[in-house]
N, CA, C and O atoms as CSV, one atom per row, in Angstrom:
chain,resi,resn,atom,element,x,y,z
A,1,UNK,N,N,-22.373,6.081,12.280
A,1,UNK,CA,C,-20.930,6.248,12.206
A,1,UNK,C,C,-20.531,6.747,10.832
A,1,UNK,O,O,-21.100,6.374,9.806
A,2,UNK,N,N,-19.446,7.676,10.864
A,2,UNK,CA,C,-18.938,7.316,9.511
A,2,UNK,C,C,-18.517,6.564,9.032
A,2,UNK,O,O,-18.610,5.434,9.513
A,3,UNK,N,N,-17.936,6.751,8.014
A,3,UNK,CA,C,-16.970,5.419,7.129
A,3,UNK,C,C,-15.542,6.015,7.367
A,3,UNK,O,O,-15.304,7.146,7.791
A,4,UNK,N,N,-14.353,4.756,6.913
A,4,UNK,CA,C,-13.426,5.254,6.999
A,4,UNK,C,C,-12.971,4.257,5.436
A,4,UNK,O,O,-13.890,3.555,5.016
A,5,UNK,N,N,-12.129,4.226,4.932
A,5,UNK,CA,C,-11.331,3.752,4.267
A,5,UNK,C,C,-9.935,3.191,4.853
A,5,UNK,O,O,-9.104,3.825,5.503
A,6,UNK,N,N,-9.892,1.838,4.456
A,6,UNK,CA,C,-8.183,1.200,5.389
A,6,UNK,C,C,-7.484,1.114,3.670
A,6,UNK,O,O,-7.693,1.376,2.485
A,7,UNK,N,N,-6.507,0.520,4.671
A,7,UNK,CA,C,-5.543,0.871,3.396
A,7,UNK,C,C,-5.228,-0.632,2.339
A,7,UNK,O,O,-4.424,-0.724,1.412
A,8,UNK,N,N,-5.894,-1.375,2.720
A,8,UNK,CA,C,-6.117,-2.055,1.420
A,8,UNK,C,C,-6.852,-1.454,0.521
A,8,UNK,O,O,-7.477,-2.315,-0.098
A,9,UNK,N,N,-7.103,-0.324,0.116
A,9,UNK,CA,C,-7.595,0.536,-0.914
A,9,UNK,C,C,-6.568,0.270,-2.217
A,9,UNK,O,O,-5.338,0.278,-2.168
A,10,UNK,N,N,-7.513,0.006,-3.540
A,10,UNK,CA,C,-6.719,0.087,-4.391
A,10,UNK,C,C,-6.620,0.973,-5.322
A,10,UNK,O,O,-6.475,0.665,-6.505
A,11,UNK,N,N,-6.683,2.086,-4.928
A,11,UNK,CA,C,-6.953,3.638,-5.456
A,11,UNK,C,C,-7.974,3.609,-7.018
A,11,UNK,O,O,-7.903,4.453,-7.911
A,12,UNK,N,N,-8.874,2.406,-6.995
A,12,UNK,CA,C,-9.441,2.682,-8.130
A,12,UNK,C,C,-10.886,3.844,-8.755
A,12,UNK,O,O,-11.767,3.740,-9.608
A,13,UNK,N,N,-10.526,4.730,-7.918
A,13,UNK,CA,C,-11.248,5.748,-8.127
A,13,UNK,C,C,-13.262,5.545,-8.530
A,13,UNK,O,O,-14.014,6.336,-9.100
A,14,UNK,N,N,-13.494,4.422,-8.045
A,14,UNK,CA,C,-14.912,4.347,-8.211
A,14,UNK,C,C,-15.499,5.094,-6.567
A,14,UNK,O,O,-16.627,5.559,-6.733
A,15,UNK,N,N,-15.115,5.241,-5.470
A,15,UNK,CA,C,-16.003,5.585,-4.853
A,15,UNK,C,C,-16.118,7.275,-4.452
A,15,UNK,O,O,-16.698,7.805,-3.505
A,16,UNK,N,N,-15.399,7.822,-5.461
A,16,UNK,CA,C,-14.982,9.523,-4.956
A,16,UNK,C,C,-16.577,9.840,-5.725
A,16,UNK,O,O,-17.540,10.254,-5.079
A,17,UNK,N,N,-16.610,9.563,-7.165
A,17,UNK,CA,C,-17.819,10.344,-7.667
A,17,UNK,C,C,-18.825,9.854,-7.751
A,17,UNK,O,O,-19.666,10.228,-8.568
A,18,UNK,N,N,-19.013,8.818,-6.869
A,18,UNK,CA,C,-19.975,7.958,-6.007
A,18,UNK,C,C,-21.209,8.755,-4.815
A,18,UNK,O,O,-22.434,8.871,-4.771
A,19,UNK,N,N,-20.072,9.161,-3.990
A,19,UNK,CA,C,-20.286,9.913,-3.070
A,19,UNK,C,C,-21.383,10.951,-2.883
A,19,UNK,O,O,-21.030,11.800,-3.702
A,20,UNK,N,N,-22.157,11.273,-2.487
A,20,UNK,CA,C,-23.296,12.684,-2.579
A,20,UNK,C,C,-22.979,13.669,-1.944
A,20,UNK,O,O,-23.488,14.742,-2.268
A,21,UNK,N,N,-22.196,13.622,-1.025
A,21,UNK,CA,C,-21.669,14.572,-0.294
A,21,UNK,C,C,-20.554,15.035,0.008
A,21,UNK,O,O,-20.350,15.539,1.112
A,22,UNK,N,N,-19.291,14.906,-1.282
A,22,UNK,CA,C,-18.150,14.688,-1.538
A,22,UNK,C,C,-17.961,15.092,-0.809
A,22,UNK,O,O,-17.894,16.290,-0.532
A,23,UNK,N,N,-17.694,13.539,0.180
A,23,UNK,CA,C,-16.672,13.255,1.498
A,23,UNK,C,C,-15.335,12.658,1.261
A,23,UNK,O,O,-14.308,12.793,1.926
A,24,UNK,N,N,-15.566,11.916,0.097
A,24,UNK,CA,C,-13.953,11.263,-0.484
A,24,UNK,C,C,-13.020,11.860,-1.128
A,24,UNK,O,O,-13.475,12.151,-2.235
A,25,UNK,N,N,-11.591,12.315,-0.989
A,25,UNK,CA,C,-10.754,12.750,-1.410
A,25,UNK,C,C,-9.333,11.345,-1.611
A,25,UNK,O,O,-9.195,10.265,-1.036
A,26,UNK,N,N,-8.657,11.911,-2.485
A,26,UNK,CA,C,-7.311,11.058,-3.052
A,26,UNK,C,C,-6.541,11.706,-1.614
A,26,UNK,O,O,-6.491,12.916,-1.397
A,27,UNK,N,N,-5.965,10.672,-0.701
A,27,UNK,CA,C,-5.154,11.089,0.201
A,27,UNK,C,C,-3.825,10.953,-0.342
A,27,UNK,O,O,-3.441,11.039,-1.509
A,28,UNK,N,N,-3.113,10.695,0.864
A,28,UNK,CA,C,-1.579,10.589,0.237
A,28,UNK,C,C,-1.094,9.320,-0.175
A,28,UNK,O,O,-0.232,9.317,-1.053
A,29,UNK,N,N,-1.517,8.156,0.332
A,29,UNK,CA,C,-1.330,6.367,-0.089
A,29,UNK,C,C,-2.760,6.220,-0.842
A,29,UNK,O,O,-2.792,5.692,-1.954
A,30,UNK,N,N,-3.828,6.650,-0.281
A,30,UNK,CA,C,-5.099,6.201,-0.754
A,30,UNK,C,C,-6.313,7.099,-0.740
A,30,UNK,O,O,-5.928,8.224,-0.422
A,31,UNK,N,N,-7.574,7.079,-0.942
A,31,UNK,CA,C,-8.456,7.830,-0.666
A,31,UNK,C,C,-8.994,7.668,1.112
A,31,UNK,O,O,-8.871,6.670,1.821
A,32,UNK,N,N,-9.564,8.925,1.455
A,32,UNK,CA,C,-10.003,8.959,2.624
A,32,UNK,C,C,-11.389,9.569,2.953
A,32,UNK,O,O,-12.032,9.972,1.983
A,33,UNK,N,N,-11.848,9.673,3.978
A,33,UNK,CA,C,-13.236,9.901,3.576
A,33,UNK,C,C,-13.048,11.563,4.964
A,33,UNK,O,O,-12.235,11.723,5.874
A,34,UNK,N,N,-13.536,11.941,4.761
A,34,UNK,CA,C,-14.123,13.074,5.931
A,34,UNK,C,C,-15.090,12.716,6.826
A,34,UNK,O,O,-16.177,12.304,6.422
A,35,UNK,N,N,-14.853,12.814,7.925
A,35,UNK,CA,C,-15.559,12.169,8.726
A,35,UNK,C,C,-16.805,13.413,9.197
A,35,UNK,O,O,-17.741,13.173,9.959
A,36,UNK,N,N,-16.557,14.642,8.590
A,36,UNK,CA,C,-17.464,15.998,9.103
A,36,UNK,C,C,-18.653,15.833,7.863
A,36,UNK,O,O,-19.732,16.414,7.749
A,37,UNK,N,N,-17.980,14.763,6.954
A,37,UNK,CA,C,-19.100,15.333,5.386
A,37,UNK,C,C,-19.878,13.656,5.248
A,37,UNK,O,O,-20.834,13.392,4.519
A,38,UNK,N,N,-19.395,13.016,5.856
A,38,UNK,CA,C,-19.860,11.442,5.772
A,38,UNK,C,C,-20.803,11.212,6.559
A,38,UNK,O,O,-20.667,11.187,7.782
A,39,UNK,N,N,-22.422,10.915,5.636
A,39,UNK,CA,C,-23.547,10.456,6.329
A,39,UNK,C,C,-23.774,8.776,6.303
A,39,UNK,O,O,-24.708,8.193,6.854
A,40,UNK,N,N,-22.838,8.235,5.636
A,40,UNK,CA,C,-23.345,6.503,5.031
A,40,UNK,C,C,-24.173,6.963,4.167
A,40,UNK,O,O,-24.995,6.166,3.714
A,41,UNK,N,N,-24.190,8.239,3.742
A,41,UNK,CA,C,-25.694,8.338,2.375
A,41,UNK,C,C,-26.951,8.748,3.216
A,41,UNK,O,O,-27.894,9.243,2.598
A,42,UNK,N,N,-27.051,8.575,4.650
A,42,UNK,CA,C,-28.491,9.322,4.531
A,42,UNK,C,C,-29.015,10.417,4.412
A,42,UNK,O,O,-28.554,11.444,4.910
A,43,UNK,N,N,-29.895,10.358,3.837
A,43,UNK,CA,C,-30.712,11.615,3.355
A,43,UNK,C,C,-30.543,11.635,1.862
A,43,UNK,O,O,-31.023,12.563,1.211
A,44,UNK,N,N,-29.921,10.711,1.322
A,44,UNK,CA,C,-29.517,10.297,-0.271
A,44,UNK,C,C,-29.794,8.919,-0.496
A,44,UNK,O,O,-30.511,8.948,-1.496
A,45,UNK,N,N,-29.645,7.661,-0.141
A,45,UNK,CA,C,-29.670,6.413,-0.677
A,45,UNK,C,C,-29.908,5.604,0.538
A,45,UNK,O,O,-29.455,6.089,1.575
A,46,UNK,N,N,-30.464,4.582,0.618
A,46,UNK,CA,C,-30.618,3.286,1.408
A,46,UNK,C,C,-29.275,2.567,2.170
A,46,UNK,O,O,-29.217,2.012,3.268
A,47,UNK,N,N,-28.118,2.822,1.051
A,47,UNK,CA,C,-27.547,2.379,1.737
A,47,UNK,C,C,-25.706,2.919,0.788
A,47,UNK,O,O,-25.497,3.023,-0.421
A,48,UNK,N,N,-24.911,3.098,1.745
A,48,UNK,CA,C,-23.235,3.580,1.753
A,48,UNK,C,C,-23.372,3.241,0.287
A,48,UNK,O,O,-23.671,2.146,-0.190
A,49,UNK,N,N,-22.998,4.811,-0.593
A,49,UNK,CA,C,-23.055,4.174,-2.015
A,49,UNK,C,C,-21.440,3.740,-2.558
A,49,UNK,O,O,-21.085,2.915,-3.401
A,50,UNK,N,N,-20.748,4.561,-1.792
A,50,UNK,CA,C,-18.883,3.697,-1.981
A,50,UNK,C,C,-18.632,2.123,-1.405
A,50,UNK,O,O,-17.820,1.321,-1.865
A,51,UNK,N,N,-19.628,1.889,-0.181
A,51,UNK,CA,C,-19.233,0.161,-0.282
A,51,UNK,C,C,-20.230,-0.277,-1.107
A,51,UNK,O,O,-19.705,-1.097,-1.860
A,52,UNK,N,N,-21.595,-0.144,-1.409
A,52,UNK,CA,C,-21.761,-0.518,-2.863
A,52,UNK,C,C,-20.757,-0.843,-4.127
A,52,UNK,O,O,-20.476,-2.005,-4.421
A,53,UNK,N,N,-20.264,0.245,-4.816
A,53,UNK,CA,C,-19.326,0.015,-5.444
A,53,UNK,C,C,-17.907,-0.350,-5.092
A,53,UNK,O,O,-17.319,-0.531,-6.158
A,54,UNK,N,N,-17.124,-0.532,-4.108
A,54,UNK,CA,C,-15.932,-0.692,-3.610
A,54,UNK,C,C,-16.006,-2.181,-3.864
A,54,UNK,O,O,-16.827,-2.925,-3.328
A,55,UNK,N,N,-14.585,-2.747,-5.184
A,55,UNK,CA,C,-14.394,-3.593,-5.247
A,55,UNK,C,C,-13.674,-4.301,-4.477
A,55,UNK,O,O,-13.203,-5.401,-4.767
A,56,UNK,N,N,-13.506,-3.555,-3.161
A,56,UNK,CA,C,-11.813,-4.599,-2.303
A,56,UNK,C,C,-12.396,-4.520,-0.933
A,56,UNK,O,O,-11.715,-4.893,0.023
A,57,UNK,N,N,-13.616,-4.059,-0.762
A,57,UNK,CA,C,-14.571,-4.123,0.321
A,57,UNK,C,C,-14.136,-3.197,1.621
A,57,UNK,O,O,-14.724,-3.278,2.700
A,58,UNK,N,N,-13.012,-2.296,1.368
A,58,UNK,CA,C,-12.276,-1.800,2.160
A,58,UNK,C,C,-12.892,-0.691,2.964
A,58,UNK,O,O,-12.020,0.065,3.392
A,59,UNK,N,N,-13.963,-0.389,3.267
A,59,UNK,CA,C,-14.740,0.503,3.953
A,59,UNK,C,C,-15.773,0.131,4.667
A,59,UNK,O,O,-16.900,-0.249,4.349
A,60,UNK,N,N,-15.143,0.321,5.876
A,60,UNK,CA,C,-16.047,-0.267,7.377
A,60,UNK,C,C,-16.829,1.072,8.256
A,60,UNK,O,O,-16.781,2.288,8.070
A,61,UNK,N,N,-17.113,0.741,8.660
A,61,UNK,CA,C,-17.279,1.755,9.696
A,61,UNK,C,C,-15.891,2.183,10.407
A,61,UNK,O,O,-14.965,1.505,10.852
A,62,UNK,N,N,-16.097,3.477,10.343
A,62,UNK,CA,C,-14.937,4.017,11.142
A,62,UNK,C,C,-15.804,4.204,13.311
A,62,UNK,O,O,-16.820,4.620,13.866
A,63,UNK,N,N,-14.464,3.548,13.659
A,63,UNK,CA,C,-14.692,3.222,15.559
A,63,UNK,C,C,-15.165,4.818,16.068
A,63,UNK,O,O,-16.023,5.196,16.865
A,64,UNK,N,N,-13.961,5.705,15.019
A,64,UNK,CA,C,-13.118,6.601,16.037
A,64,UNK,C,C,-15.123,7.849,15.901
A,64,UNK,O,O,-15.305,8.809,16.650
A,65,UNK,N,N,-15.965,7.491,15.051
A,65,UNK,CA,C,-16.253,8.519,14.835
A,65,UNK,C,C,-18.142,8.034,14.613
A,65,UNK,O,O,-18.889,8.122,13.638
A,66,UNK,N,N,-18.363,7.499,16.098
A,66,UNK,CA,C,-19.883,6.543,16.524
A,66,UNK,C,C,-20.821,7.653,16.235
A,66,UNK,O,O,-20.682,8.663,16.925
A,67,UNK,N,N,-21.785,7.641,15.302
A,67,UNK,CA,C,-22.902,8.216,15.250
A,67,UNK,C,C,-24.318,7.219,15.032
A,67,UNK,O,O,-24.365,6.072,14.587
A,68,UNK,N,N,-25.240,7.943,15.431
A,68,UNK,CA,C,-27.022,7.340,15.363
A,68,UNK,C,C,-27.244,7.913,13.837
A,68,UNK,O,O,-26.548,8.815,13.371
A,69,UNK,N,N,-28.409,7.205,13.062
A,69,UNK,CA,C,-29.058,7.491,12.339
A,69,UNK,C,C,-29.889,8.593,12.609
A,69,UNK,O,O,-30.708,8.781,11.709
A,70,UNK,N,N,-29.946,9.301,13.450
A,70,UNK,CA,C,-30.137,10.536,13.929
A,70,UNK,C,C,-29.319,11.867,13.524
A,70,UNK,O,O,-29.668,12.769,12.763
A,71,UNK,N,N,-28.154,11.721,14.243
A,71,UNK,CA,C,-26.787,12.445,14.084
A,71,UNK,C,C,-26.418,12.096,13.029
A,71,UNK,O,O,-25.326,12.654,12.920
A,72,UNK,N,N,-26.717,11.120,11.503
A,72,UNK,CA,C,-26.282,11.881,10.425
A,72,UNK,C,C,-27.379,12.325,9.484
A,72,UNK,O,O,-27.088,12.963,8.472
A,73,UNK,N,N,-28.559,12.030,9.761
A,73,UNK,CA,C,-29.822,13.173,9.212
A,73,UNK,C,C,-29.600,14.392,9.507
A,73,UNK,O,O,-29.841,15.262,8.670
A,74,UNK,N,N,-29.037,14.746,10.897
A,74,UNK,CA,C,-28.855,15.888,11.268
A,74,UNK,C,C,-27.709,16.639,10.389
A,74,UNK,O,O,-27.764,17.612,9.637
A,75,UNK,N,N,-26.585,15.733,10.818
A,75,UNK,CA,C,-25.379,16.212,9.547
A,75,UNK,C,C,-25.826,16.127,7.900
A,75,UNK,O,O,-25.144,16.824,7.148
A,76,UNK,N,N,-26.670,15.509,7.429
A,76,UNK,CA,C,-26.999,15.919,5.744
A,76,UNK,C,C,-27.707,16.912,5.812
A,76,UNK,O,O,-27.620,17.562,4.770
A,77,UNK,N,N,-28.661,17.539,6.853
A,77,UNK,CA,C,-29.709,18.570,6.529
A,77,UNK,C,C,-28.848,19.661,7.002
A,77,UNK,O,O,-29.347,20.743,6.693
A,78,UNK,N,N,-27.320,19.821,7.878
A,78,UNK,CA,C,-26.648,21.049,8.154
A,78,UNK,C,C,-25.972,20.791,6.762
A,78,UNK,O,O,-25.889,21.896,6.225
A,79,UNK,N,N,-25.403,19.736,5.859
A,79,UNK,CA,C,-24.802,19.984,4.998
A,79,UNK,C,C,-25.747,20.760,3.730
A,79,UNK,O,O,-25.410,21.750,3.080
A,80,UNK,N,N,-26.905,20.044,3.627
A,80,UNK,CA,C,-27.891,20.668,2.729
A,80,UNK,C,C,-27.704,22.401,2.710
A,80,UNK,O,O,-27.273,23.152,1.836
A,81,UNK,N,N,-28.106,22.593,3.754
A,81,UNK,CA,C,-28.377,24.104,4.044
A,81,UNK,C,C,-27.109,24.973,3.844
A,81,UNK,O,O,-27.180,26.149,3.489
A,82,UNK,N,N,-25.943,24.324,4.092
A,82,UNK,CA,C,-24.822,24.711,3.941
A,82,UNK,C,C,-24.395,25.291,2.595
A,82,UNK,O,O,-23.726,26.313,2.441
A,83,UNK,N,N,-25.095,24.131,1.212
A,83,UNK,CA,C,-24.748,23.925,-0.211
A,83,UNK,C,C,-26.076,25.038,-0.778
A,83,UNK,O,O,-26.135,25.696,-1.817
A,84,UNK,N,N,-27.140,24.914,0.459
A,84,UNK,CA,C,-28.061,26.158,-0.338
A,84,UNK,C,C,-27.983,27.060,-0.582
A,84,UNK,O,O,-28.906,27.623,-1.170
């Protein structure tokens, strides 16, 4: 799945340049994540490096947007190729 960000976000800007695949942007109340650029980190880290750092724990899995650890290897290696 991706991630999503809720809005107990406290815009403290630790998880944008966190990110490997700048999926996080400053929305209009808070930051949001892209759900086309968001792997949870795979193909980069063990594990979601914005709820790592996210002090207000505010990033769950997003419902709207169910993927396998499959389907986002697939999405980091189309993003890879994309940035090549």
């Amino acid at each position: 799945m991706a991630l999503i960000i809720t809005e107990e976000c406290i815009n403290c800007d630790v998880c944008e340049p966190a990110c490997p695949n700048e999926a996080i942007s400053l929305g209009p109340n808070y930051y949001v994540i892209d759900p086309n650029r968001c792997t949870e980190c795979v193909g980069h880290f063990e594990v979601p490096q914005c709820q790592l750092v996210c002090p207000v724990a505010c990033i769950p899995n997003d419902p709207q947007h169910p993927e396998s650890h499959e389907d986002l290897l697939a999405k980091y290696q189309r993003l890879i190729n994309q940035s090549g």
